[in-house]
C-alpha positions as CSV (number, residue, x, y, z in Angstrom):
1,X,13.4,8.9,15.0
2,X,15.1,7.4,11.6
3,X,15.1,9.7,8.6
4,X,13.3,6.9,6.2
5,X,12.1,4.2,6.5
6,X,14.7,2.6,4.4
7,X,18.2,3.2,3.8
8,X,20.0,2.4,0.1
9,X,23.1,-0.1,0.4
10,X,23.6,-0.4,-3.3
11,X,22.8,-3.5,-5.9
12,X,19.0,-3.5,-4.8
13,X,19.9,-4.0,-0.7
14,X,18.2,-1.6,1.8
15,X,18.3,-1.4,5.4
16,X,14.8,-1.3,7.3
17,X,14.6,1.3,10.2
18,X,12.1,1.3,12.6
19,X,9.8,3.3,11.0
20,X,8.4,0.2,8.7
21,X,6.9,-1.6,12.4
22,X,3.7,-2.8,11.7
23,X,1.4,-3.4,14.8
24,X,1.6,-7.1,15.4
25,X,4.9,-7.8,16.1
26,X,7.8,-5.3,17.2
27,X,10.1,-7.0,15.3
28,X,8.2,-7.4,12.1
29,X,7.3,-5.0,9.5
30,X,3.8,-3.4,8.8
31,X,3.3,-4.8,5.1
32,X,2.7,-1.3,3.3
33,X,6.4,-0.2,3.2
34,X,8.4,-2.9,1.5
35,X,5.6,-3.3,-0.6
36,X,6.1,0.1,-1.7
37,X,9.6,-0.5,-1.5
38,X,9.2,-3.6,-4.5
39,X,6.9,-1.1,-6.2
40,X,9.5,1.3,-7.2
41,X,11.5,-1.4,-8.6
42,X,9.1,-2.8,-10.5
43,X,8.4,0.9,-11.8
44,X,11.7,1.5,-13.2
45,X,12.2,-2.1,-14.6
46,X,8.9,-1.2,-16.5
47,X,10.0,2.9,-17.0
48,X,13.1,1.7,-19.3
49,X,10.1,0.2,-21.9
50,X,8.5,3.5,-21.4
51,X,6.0,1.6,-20.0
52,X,4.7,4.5,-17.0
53,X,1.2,3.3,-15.7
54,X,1.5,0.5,-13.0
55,X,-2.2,-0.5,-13.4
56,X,-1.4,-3.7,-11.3
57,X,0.6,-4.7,-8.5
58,X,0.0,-8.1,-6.7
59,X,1.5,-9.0,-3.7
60,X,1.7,-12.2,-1.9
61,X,3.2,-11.8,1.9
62,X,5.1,-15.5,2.5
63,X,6.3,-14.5,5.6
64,X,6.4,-11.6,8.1
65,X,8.5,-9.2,6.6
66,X,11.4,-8.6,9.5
67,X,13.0,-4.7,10.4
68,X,16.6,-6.3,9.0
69,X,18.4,-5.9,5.5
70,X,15.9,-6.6,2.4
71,X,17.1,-7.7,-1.2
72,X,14.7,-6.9,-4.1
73,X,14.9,-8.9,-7.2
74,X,12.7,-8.0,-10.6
75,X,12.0,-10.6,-13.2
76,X,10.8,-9.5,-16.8
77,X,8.1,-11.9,-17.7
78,X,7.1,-10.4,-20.8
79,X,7.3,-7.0,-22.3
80,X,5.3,-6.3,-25.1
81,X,4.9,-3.0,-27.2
82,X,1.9,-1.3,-25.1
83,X,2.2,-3.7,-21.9
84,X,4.4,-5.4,-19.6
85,X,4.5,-8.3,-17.2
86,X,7.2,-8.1,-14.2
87,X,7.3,-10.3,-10.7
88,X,9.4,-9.5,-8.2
89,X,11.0,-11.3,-5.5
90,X,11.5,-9.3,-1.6
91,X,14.1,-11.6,0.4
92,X,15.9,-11.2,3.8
93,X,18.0,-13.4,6.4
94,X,18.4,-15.5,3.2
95,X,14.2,-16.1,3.1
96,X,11.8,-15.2,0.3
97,X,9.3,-13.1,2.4
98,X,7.2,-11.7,-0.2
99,X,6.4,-12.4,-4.2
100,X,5.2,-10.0,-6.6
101,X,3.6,-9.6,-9.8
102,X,2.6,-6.7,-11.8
103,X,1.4,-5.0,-14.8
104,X,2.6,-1.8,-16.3
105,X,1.3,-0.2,-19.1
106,X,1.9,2.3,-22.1
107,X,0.4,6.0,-21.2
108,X,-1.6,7.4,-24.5
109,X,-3.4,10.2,-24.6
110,X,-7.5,9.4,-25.1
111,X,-9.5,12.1,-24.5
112,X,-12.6,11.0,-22.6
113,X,-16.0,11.4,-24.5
114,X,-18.5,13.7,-22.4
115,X,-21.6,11.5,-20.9
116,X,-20.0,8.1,-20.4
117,X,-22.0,6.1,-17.4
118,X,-20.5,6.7,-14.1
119,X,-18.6,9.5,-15.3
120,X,-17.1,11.8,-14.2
121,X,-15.7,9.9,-11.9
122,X,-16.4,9.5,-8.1
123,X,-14.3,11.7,-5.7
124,X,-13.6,11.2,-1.8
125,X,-16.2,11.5,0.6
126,X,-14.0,14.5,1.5
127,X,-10.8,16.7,1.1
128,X,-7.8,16.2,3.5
129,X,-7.7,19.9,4.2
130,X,-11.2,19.5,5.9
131,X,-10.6,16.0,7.5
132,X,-10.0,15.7,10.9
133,X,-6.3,14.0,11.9
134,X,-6.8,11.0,13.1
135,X,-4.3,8.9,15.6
136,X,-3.7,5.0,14.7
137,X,-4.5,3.0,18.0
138,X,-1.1,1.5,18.2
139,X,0.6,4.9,17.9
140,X,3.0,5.5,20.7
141,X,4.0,2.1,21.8
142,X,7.4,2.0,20.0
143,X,8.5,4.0,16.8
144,X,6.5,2.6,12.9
145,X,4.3,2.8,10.6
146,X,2.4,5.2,12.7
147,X,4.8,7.7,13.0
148,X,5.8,7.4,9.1
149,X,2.3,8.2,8.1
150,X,-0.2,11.1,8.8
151,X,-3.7,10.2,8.6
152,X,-6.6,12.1,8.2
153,X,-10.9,11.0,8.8
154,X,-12.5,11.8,5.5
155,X,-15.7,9.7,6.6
156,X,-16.7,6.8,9.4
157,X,-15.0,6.6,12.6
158,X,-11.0,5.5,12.5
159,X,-10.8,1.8,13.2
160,X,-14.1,1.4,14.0
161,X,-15.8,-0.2,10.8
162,X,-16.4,1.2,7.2
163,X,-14.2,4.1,6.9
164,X,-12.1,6.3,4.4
165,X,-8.9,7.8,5.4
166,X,-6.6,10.3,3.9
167,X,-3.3,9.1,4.1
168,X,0.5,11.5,3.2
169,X,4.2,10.2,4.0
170,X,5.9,12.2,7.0
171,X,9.4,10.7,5.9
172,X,11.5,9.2,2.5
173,X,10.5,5.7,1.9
174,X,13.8,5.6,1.0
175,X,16.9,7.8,1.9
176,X,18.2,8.8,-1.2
177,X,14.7,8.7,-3.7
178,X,11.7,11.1,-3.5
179,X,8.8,8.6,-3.4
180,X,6.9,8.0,-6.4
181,X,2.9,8.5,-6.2
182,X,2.5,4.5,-6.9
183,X,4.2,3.8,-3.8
184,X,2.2,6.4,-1.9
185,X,-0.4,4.5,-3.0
186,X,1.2,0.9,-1.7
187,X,2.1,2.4,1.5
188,X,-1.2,3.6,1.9
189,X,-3.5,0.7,0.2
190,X,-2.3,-1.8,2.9
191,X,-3.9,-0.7,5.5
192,X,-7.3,-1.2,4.2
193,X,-8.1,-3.9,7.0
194,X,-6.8,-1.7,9.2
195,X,-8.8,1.3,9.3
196,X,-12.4,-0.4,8.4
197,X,-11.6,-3.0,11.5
198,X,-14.8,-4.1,13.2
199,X,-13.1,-6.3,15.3
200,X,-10.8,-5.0,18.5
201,X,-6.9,-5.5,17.0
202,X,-6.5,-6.3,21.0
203,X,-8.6,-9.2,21.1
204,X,-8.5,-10.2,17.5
205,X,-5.5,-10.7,14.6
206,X,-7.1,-10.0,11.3
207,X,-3.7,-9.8,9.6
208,X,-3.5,-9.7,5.3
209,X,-1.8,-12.4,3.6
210,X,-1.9,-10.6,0.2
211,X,-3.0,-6.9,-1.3
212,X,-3.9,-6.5,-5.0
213,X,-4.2,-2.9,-6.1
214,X,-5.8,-2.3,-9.2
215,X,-5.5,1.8,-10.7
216,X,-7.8,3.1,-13.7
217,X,-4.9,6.1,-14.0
218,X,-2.0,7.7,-12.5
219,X,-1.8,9.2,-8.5
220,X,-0.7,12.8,-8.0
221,X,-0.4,14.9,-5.5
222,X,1.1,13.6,-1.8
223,X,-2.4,12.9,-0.3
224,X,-4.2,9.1,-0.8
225,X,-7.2,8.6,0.6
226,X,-8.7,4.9,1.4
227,X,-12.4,3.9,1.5
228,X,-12.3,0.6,3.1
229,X,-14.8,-2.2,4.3
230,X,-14.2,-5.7,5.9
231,X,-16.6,-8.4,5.1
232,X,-15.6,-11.2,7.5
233,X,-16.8,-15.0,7.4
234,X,-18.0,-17.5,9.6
235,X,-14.9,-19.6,8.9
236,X,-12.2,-17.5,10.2
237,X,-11.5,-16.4,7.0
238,X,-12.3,-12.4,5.9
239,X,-12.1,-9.7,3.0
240,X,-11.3,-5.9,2.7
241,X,-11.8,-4.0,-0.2
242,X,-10.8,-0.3,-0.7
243,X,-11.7,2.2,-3.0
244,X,-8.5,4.6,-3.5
245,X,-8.8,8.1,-4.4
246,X,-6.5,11.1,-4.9
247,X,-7.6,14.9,-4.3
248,X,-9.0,14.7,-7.9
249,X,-11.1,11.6,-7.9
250,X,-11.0,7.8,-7.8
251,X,-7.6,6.2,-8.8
252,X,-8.7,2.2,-8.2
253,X,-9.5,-0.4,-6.1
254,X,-7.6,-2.7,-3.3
255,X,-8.1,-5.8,-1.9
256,X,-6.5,-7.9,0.8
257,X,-7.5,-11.6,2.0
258,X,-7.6,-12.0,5.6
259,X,-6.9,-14.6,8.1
260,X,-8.9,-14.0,11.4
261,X,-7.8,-15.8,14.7
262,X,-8.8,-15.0,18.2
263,X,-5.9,-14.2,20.9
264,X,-5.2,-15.9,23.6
């Protein structure tokens, strides 16, 4: 069992491990790690502005991401006084695989006036302590993404429709970095179309081809919790949306497009 699910080789290179296998492929990566893995780029090209908040991260997946060596580029865009545009590039075996853009913002304190609609805040359906664990379908099969996550049934039945998960790293994203609570919150979000499935991941591919996570504050604490639903068309073509909480109360919103196909 690797350590992390990546290792640091200097000037922005990082070797996968096996931890990062996604369910479709054994040689390809579930999407949630590199993507958390461009994340904390992106958070410290945006931390040197003082710029704190990610409130945006946009992700489009080009290509399967393979377990091999990953380069991650980060472009400023723009960086004003209280925000700040950023894309980011995520290449391997000398491919773009992935393309990035986010926004991060300037952290003020605004104190929140008392009887605003739809505040306070929802919170999960319920606590991690009190969820059941939960074991992903594909777990056992060969060392990933279920082994570098622990999951936990908040409400609904796991992979079987509408349901909200609490997810917590078991490892380092990366060997040498304690991971940030944005990339918790990456690692996690992607697997929105996962865990509200309603079709069998045996007889079906319902694979993302992007994830936009949108966040109304900062994550804390280790535990994220997804409360995710897939609308799917008659065309082949699908939706999942997430709600994203941490122990204290709704954080944001997730969505991934989704290309259906049948198996043969």
């Amino acid at each position: 069992m690797p350590s992390s699910a990546y290792v640091a080789l200097g000037d922005d290179n990082y070797q996968s491990t096996a931890l990062t296998r996604g369910p479709w492929h054994p040689r390809h990566q579930h999407a949630g790690p590199p993507i958390a893995l461009v994340c904390g780029a992106i958070e410290q090209a945006a931390a040197r502005h003082k710029l704190t908040h990610i409130s945006r991260l946009t992700t489009n997946l080009l290509r399967p991401v393979p377990i091999s060596q990953l380069t991650v580029e980060v472009t400023e865009d723009y960086v004003g006084r209280n925000t700040g545009h950023f894309s980011a590039r995520l290449i391997s075996e000398e491919k773009e695989v992935a393309r990035f853009t986010a926004l991060a913002q300037r952290e003020n304190d605004v104190p929140v006036p008392d009887g605003l609609p739809g505040h306070p805040l929802p919170v999960a359906p319920q606590g991690p302590e009190s969820s059941p664990a939960a074991t992903f379908p594909f777990a056992g099969r060969h060392v990933g993404y279920a082994d570098f996550v622990e999951a936990r049934v908040a409400r609904g039945e796991f992979f079987r429709g509408p349901s909200a998960i609490w997810f917590r790293l078991r490892h380092p994203l990366v060997d040498t970095e304690q991971p940030s609570a944005y990339q918790r919150v990456a690692v996690a979000a992607d697997s929105g179309n996962g865990i509200s499935a309603i079709l069998d991941f045996k007889t079906y591919s319902f694979v993302n081809s992007d994830l936009t996570i949108n966040l109304l504050r900062r994550p804390r604490g280790e535990w994220i919790c997804v409360d995710a639903a897939t609308h799917i068309g008659p065309d082949g073509c699908a939706l999942s949306e997430s709600r994203l909480f941490d122990e204290q109360g709704m954080i944001g919103r997730a969505t991934q497009s989704l290309l259906v196909r049948k198996l043969t």
